[in-house]
MITORKOL-791918 format. One record per residue: residue number from 0; x, y, z of N, C-alpha, C in turn. Coordinates in Angstrom, 3 decimals, decimal comma. Each point is the difference from the previous one (the first is absolute). Example, Ala and Ser with C-alpha at 12.3 -4.5 7.8 and 13.67 -1.06 7.14 Angstrom:
! MITORKOL-791918
{nr 0 n_xx 13,190 n_yy -5,690 n_zz 7,800 ca_xx -0,890 ca_yy 1,190 ca_zz 0,000 c_xx 0,900 c_yy 1,200 c_zz 0,000}
{nr 1 n_xx -0,350 n_yy 1,050 n_zz -0,720 ca_xx 0,820 ca_yy 1,190 ca_zz 0,060 c_xx -0,770 c_yy 1,090 c_zz 0,730}
END
This chain:
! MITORKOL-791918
{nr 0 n_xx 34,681 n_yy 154,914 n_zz 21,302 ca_xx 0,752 ca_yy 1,232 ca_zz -0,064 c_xx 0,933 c_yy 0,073 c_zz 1,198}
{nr 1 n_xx 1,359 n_yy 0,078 n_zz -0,295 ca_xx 0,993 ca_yy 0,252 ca_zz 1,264 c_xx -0,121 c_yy 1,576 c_zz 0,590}
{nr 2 n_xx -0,166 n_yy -0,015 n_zz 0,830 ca_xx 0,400 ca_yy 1,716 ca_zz 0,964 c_xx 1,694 c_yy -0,089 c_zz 0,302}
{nr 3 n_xx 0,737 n_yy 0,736 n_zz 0,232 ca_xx 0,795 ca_yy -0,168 ca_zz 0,868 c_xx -0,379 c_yy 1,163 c_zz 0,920}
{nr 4 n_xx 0,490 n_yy -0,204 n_zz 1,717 ca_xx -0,690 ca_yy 0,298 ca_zz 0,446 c_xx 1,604 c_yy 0,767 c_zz 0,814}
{nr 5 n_xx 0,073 n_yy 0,790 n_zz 1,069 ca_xx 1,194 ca_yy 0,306 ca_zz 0,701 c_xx 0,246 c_yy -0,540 c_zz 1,084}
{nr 6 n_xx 0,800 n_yy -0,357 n_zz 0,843 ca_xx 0,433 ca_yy -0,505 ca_zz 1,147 c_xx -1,750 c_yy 0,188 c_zz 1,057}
{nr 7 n_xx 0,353 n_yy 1,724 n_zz 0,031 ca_xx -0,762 ca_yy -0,006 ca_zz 1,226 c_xx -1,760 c_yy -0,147 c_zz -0,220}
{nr 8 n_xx -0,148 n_yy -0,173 n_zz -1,713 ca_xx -1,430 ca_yy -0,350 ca_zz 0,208 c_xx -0,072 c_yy -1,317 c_zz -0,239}
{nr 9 n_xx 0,931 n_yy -1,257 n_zz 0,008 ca_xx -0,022 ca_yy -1,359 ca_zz 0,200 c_xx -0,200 c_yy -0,207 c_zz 1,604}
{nr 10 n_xx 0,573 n_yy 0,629 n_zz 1,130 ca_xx -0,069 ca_yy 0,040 ca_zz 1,360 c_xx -1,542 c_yy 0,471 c_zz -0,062}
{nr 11 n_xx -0,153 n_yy 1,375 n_zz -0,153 ca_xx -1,325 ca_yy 0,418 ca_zz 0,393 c_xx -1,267 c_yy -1,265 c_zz -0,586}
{nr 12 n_xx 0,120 n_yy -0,835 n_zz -0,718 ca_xx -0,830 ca_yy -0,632 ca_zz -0,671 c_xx 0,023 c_yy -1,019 c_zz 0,980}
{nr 13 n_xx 1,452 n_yy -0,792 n_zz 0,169 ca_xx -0,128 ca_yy -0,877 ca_zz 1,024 c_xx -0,399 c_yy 0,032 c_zz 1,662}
{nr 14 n_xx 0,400 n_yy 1,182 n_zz 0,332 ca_xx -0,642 ca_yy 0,509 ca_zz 1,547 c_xx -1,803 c_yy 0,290 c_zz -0,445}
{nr 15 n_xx -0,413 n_yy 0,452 n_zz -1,025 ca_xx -1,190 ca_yy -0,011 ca_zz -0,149 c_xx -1,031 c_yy -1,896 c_zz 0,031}
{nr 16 n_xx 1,011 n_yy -0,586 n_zz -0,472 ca_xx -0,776 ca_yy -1,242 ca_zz -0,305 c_xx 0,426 c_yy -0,982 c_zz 1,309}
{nr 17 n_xx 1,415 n_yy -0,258 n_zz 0,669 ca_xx -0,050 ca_yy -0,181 ca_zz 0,712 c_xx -0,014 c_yy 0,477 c_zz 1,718}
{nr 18 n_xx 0,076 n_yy 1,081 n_zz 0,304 ca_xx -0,002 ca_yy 0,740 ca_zz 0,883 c_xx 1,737 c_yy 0,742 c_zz 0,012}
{nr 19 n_xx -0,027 n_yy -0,924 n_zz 0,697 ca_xx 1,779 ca_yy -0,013 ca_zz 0,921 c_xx 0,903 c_yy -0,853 c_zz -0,891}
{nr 20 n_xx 1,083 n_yy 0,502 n_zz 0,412 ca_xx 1,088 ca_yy -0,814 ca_zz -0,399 c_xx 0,354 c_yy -1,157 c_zz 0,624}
{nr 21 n_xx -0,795 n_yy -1,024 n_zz 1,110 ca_xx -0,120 ca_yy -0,078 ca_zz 1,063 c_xx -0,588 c_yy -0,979 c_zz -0,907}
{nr 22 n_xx -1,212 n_yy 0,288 n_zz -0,386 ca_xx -1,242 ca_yy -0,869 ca_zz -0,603 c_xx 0,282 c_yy -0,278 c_zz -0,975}
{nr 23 n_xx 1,298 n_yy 0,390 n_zz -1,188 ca_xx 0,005 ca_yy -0,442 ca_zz -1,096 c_xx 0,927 c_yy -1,051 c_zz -0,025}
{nr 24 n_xx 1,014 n_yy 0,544 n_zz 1,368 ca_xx 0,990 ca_yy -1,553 ca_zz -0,109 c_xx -1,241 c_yy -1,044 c_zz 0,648}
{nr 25 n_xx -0,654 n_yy -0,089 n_zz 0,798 ca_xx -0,576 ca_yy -1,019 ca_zz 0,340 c_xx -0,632 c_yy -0,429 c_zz -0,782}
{nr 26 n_xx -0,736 n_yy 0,111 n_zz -1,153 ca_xx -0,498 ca_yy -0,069 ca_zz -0,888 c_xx 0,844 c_yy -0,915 c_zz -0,831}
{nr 27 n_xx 1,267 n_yy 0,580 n_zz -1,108 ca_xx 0,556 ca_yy -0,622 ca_zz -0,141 c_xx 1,095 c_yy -1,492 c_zz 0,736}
{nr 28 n_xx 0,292 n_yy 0,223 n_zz 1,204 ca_xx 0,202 ca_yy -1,251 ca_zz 0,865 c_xx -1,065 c_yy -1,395 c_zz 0,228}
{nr 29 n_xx -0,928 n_yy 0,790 n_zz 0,066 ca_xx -1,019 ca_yy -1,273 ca_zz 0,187 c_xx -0,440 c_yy -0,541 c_zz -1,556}
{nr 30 n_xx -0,279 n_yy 0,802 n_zz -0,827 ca_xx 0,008 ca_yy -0,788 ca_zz -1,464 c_xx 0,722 c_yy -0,720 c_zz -0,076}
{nr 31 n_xx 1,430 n_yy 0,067 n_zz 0,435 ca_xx 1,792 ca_yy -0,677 ca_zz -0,274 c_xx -0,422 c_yy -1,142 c_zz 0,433}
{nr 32 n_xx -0,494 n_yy 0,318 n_zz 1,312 ca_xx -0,348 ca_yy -1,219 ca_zz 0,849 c_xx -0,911 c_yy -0,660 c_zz -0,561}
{nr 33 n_xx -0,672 n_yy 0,131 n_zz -0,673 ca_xx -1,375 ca_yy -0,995 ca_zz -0,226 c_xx 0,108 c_yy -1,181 c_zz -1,721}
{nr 34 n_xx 1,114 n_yy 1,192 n_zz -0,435 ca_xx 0,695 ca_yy -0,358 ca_zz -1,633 c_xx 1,418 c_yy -0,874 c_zz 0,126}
{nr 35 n_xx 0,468 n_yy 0,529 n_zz 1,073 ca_xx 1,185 ca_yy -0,829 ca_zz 0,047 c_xx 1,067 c_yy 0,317 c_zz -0,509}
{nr 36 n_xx -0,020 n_yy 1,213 n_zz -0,848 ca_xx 1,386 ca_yy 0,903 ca_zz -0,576 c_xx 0,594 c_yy 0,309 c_zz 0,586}
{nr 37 n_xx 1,257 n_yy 0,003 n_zz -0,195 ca_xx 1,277 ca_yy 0,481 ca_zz 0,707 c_xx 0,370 c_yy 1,730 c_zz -0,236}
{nr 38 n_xx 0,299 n_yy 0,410 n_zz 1,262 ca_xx 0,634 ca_yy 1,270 ca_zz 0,004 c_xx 0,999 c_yy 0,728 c_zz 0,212}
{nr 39 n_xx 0,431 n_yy 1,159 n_zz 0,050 ca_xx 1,309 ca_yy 0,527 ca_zz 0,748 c_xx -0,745 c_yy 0,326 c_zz 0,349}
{nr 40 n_xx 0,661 n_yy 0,272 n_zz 1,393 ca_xx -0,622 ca_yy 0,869 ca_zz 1,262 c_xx 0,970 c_yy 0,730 c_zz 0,305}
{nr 41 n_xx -0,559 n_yy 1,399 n_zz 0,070 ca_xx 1,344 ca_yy 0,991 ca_zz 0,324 c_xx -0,024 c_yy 0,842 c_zz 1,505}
{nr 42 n_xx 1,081 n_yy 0,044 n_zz 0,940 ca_xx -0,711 ca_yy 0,806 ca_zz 1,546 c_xx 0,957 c_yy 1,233 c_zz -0,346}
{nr 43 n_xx -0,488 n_yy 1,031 n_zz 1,190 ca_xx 0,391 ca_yy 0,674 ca_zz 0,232 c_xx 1,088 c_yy 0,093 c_zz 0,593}
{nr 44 n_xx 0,558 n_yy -1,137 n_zz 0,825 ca_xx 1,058 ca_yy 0,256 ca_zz 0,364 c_xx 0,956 c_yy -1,146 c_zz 0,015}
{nr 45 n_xx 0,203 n_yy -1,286 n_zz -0,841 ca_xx -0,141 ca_yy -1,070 ca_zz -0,403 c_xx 0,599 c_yy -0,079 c_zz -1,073}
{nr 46 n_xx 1,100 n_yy -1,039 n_zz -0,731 ca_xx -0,187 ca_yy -0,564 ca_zz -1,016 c_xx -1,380 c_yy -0,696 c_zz -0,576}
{nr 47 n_xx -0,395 n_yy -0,022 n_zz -1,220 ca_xx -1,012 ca_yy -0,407 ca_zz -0,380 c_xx 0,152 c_yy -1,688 c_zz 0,051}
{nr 48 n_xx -1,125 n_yy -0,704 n_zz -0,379 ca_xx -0,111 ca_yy -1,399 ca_zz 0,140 c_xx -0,858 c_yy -0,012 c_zz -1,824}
{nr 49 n_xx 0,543 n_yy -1,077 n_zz -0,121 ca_xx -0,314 ca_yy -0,159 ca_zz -1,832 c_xx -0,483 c_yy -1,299 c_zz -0,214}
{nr 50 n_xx -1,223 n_yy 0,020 n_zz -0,651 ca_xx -0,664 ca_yy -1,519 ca_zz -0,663 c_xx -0,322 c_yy -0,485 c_zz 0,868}
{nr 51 n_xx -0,576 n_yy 0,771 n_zz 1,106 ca_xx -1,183 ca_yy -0,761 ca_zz 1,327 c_xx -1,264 c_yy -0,163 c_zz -0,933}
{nr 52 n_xx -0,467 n_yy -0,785 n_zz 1,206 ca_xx -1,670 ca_yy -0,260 ca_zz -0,033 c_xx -0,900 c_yy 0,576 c_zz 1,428}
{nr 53 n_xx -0,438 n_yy 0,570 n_zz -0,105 ca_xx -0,676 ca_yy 0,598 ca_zz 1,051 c_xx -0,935 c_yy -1,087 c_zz 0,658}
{nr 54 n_xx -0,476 n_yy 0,140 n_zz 1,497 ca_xx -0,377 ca_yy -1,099 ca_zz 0,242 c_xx -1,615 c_yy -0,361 c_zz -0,662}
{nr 55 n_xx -0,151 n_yy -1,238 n_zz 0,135 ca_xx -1,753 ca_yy -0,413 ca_zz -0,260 c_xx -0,863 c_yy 1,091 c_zz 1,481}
{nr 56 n_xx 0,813 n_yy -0,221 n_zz 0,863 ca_xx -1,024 ca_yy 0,602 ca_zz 1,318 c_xx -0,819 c_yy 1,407 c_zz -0,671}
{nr 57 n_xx 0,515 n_yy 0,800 n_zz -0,563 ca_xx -0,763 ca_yy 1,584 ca_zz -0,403 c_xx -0,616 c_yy -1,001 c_zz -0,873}
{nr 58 n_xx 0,017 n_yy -0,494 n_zz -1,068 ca_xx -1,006 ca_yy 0,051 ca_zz -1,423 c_xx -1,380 c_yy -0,820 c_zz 0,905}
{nr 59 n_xx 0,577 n_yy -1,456 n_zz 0,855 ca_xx -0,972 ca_yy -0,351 ca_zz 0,585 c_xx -1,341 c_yy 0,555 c_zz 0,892}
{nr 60 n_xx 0,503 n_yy 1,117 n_zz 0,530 ca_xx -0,286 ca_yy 0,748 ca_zz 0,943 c_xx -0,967 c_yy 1,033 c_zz -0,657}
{nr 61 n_xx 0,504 n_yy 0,742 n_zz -1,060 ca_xx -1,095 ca_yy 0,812 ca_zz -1,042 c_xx -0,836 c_yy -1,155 c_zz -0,950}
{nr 62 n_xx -0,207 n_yy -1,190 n_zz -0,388 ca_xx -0,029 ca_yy -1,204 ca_zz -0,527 c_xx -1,410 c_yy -0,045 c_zz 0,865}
{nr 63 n_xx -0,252 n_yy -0,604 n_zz 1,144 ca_xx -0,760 ca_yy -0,840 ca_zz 0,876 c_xx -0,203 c_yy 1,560 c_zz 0,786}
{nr 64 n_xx -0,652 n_yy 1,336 n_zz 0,284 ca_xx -0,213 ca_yy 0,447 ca_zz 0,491 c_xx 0,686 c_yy 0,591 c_zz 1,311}
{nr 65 n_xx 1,141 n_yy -0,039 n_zz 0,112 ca_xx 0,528 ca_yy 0,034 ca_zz 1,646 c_xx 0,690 c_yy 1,879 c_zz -0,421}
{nr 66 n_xx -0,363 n_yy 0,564 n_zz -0,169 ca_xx 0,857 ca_yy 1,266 ca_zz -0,300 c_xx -0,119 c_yy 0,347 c_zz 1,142}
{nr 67 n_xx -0,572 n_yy -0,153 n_zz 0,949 ca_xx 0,486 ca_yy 0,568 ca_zz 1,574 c_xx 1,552 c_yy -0,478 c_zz 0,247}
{nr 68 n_xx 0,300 n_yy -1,227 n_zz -0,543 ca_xx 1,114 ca_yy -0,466 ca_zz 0,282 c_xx 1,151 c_yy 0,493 c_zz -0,454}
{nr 69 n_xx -0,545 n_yy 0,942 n_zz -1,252 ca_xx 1,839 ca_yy 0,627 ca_zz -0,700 c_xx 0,340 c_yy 0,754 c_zz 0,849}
{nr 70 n_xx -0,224 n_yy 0,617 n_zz 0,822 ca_xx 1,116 ca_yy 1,160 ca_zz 0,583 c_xx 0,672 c_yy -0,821 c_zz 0,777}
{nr 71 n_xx -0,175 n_yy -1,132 n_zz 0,522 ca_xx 1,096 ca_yy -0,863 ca_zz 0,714 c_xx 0,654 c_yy -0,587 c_zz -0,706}
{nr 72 n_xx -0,301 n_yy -0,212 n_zz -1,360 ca_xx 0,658 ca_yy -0,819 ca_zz -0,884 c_xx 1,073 c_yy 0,762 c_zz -0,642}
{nr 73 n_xx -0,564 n_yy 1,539 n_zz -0,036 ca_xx 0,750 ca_yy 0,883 ca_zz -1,068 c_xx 1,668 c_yy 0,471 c_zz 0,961}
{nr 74 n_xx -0,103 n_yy -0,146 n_zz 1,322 ca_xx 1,029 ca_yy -0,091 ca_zz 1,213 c_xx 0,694 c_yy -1,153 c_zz 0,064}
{nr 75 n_xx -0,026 n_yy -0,944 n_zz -0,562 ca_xx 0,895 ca_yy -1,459 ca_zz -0,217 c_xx -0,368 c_yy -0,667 c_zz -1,736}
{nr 76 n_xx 0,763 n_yy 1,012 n_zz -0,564 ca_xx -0,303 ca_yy -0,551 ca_zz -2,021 c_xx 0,975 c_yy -1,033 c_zz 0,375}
{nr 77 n_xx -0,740 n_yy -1,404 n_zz -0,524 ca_xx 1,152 ca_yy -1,012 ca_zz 0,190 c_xx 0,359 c_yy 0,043 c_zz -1,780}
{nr 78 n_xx 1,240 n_yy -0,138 n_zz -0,193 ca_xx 0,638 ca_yy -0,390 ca_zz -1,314 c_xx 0,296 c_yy -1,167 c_zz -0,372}
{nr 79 n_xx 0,503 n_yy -0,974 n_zz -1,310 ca_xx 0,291 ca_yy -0,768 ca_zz -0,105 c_xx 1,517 c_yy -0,413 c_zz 0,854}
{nr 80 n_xx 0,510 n_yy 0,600 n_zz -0,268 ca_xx 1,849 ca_yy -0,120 ca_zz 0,495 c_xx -0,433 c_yy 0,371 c_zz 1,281}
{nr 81 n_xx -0,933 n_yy -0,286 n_zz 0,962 ca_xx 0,628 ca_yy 0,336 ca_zz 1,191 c_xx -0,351 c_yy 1,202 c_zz 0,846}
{nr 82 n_xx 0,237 n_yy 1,058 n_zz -0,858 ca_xx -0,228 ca_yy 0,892 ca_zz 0,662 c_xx -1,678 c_yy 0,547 c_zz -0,045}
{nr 83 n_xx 0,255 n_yy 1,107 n_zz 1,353 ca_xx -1,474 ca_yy 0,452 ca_zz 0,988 c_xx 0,427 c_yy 1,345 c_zz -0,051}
{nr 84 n_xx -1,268 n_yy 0,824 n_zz -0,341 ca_xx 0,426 ca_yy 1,457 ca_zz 0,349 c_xx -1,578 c_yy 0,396 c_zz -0,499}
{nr 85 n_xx 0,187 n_yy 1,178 n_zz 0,329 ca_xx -1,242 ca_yy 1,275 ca_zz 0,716 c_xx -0,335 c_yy 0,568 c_zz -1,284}
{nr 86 n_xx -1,672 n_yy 0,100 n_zz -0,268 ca_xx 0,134 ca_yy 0,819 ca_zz -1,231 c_xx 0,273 c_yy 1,425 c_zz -0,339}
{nr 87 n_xx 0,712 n_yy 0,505 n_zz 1,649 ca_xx 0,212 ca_yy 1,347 ca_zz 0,058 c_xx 1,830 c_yy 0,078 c_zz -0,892}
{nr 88 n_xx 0,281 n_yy -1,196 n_zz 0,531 ca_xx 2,033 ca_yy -0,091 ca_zz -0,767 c_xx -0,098 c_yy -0,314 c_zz -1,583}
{nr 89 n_xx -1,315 n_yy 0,029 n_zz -0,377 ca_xx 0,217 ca_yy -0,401 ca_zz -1,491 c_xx -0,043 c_yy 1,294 c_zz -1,053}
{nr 90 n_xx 1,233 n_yy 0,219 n_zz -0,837 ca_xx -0,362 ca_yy 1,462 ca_zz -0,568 c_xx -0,498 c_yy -0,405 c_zz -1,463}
{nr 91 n_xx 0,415 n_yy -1,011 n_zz -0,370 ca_xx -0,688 ca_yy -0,539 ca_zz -1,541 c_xx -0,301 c_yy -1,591 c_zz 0,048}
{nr 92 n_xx -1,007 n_yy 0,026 n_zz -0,941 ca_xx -0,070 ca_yy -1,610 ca_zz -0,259 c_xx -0,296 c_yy 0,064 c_zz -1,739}
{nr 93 n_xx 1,293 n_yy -0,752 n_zz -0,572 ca_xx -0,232 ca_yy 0,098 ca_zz -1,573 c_xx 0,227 c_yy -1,916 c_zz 0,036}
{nr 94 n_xx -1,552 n_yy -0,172 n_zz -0,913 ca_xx -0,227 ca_yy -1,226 ca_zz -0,401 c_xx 1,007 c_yy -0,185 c_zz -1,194}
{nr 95 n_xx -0,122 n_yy -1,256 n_zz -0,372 ca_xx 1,265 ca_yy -0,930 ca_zz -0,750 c_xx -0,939 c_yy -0,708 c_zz -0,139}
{nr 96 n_xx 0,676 n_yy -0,718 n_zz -1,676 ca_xx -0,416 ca_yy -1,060 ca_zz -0,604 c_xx 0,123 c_yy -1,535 c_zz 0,758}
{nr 97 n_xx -1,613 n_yy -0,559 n_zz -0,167 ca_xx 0,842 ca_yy -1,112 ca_zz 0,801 c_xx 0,664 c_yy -1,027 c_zz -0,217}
{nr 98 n_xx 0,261 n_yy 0,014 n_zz -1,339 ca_xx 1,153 ca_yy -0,821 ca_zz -0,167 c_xx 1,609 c_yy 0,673 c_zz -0,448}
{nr 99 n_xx -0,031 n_yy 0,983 n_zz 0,966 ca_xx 1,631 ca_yy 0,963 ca_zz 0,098 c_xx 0,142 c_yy 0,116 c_zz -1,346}
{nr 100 n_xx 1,073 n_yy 0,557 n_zz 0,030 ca_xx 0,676 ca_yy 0,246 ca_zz -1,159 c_xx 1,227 c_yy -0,499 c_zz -0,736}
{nr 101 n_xx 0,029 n_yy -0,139 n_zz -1,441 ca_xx 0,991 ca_yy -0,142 ca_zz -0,689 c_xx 1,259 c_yy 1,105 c_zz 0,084}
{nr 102 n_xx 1,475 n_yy -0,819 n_zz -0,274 ca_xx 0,853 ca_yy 0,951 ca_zz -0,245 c_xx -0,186 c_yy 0,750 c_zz -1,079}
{nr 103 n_xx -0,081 n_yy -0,505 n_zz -0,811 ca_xx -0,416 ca_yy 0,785 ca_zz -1,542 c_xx -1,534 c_yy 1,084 c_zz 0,236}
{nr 104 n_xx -0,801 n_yy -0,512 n_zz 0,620 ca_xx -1,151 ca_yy 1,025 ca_zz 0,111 c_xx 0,800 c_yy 1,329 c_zz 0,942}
{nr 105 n_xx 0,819 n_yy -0,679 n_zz 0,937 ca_xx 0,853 ca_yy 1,286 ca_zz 1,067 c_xx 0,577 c_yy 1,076 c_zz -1,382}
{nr 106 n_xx 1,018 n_yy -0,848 n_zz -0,747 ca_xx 1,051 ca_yy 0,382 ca_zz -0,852 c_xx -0,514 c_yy 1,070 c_zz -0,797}
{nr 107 n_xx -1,430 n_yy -0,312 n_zz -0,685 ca_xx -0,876 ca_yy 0,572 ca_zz -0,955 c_xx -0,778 c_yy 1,878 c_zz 0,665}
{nr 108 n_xx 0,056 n_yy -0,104 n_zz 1,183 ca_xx -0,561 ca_yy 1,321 ca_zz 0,776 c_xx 0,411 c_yy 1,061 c_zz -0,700}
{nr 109 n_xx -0,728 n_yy 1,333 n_zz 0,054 ca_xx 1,070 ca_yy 0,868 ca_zz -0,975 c_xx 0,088 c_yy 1,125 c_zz 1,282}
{nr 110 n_xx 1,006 n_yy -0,061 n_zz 0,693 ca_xx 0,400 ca_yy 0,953 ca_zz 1,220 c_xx -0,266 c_yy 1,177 c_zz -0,072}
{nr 111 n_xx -0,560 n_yy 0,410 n_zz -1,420 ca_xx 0,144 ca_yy 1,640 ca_zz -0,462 c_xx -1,001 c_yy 0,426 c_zz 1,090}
{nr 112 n_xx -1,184 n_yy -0,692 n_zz 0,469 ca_xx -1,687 ca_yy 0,440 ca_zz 0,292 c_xx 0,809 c_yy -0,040 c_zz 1,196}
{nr 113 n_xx 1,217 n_yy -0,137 n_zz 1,188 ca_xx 0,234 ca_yy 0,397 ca_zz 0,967 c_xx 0,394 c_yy 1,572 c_zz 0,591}
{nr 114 n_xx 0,033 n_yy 0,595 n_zz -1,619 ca_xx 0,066 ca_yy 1,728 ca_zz 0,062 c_xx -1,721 c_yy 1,055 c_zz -0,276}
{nr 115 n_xx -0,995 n_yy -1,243 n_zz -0,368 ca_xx -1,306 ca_yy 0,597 ca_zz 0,730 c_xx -0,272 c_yy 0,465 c_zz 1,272}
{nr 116 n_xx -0,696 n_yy 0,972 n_zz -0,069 ca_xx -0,274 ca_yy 1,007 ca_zz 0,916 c_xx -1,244 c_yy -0,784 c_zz 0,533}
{nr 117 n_xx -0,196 n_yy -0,766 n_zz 0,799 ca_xx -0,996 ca_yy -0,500 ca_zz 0,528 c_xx -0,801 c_yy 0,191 c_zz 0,990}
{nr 118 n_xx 1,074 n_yy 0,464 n_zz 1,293 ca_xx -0,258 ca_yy 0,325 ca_zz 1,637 c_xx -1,302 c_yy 0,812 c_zz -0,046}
{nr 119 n_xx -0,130 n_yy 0,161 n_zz 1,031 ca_xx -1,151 ca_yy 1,000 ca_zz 0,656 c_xx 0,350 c_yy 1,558 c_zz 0,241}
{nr 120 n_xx 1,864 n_yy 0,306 n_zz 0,104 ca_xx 0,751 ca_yy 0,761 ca_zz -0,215 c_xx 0,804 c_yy 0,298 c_zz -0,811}
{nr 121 n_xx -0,430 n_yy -0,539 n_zz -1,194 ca_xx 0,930 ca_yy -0,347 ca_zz -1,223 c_xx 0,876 c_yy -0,641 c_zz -0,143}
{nr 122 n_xx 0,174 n_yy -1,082 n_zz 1,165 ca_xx 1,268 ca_yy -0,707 ca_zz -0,349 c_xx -0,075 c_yy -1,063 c_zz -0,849}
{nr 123 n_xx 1,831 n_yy 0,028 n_zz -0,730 ca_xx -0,431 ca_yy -1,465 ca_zz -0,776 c_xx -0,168 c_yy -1,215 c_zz 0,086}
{nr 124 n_xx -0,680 n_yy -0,843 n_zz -0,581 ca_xx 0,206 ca_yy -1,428 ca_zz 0,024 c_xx 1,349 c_yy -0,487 c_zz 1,127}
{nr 125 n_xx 0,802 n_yy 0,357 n_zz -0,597 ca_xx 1,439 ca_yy -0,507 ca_zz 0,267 c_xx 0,332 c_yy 0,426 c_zz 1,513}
{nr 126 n_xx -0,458 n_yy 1,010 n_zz 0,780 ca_xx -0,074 ca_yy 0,551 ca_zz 1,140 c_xx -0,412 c_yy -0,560 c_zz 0,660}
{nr 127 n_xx -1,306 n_yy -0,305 n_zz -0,381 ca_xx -1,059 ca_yy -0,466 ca_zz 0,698 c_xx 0,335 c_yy -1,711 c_zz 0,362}
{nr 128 n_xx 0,159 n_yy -0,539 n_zz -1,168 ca_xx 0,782 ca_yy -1,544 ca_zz 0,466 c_xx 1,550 c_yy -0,055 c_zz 0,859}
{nr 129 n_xx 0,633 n_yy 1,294 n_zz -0,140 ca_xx 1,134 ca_yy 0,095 ca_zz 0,884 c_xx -0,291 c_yy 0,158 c_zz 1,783}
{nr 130 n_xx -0,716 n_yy 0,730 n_zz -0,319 ca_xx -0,605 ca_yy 0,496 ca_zz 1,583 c_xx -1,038 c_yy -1,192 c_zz 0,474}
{nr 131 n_xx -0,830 n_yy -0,891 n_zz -0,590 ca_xx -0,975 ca_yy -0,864 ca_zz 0,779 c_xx 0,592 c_yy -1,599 c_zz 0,071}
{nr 132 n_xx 1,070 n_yy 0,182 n_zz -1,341 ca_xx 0,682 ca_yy -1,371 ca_zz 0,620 c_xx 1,418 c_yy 0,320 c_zz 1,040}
{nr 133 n_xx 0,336 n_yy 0,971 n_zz 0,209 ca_xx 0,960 ca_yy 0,108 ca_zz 0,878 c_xx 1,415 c_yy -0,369 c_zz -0,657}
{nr 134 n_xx -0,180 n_yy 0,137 n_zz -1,285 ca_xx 1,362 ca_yy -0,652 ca_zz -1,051 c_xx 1,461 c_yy 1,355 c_zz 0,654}
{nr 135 n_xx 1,202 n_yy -0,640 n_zz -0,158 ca_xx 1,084 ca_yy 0,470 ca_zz 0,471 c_xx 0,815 c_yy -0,104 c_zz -1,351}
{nr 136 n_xx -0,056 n_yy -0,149 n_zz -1,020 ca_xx 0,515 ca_yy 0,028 ca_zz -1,353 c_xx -0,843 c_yy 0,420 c_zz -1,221}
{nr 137 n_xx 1,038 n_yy 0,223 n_zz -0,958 ca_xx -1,062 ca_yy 0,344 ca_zz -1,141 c_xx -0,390 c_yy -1,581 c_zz -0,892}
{nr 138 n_xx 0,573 n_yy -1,297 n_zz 0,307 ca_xx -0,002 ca_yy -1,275 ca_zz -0,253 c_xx -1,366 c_yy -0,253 c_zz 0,292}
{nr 139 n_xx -0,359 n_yy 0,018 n_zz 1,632 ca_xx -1,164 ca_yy -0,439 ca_zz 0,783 c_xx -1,221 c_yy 0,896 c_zz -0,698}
{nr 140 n_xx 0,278 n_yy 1,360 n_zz 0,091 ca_xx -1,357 ca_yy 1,113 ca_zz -0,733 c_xx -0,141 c_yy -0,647 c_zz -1,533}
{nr 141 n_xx 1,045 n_yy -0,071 n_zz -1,049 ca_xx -0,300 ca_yy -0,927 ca_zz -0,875 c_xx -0,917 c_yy -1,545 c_zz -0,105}
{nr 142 n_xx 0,178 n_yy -0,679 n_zz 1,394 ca_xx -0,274 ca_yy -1,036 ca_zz -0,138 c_xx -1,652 c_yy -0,038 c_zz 0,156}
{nr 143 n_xx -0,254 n_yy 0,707 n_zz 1,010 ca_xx -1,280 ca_yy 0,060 ca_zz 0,650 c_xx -0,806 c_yy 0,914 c_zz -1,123}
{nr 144 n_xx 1,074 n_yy 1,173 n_zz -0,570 ca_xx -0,983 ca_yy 0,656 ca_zz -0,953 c_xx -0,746 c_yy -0,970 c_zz -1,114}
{nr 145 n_xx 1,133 n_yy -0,978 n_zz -0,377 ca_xx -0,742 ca_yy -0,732 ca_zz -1,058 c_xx -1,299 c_yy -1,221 c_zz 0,822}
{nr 146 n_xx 0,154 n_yy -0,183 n_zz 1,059 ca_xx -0,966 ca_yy -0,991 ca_zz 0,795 c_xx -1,242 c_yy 0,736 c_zz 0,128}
{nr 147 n_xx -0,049 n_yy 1,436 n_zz 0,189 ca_xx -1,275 ca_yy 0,796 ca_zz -0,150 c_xx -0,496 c_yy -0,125 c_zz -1,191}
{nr 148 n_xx 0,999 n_yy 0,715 n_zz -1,004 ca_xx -0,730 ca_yy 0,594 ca_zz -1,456 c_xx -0,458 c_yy -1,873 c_zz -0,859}
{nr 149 n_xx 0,971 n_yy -0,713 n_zz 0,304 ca_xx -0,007 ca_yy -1,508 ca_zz -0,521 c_xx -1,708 c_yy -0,321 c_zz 0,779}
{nr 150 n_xx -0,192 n_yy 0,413 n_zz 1,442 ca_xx -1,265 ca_yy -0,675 ca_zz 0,182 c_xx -1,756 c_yy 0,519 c_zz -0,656}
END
């Protein structure tokens, strides 16, 4: 049986199961890490970084017992491309297929679900990917919208 459920009792469900928002990205990061899927990673104050791999160090680390070790780990997320950053600069992490995507699977998206009311404040879809990827066109919010709803 499907529920649909509203914005703010999908949050309340998830702060119930995982605590913090804090604990749910780590959560999801270290799975990334341990599976090997690629992500966007979105900051707060940052262009986003797209089709990383998060490092082995977190999955290893929850893996073999060392969870004393994530809070130093969660202060240097190493990425595939290179980059290092704090799990305080990360405002989203949306997993991706790991074998990316087709143009035709892009082509096929139906943009309409970017005028869902999704937010925690009602914002839509389309807002919400405007504001966390930092897009400066309606090209880029298109592009990324279909890289969400496509994943």
């Amino acid at each position: 049986m499907n529920v649909d459920i509203t914005p703010q009792e999908a949050i309340s469900r998830l702060e119930q199961h995982f605590g913090s928002r804090e604990e749910m990205l780590t959560h999801t990061l270290t799975t990334l890490s341990i599976s090997g899927q690629p992500a966007d990673i979105t900051f707060y104050r940052r262009k986003p970084i797209l089709d990383v791999r998060v490092s082995t160090k977190l999955g290893a680390a929850q893996l073999y017992g060392l969870e004393k070790q994530l809070p130093r780990l969660l202060r240097y997320i190493e990425f595939s491309n290179g980059t290092i950053t704090g799990l305080n600069e990360i405002w989203t992490v949306n997993p991706m297929p790991m074998d990316g995507f087709t143009q035709a699977e892009l082509d096929a998206v139906d943009l309409a679900q970017g005028k869902d009311r999704i937010g925690p404040h009602g914002e839509k879809l389309r807002e919400m990917i405007r504001n966390t990827y930092h897009c400066k066109s309606k090209s880029e919010v298109d592009y990324f919208l279909r890289r969400w709803i496509a994943s």
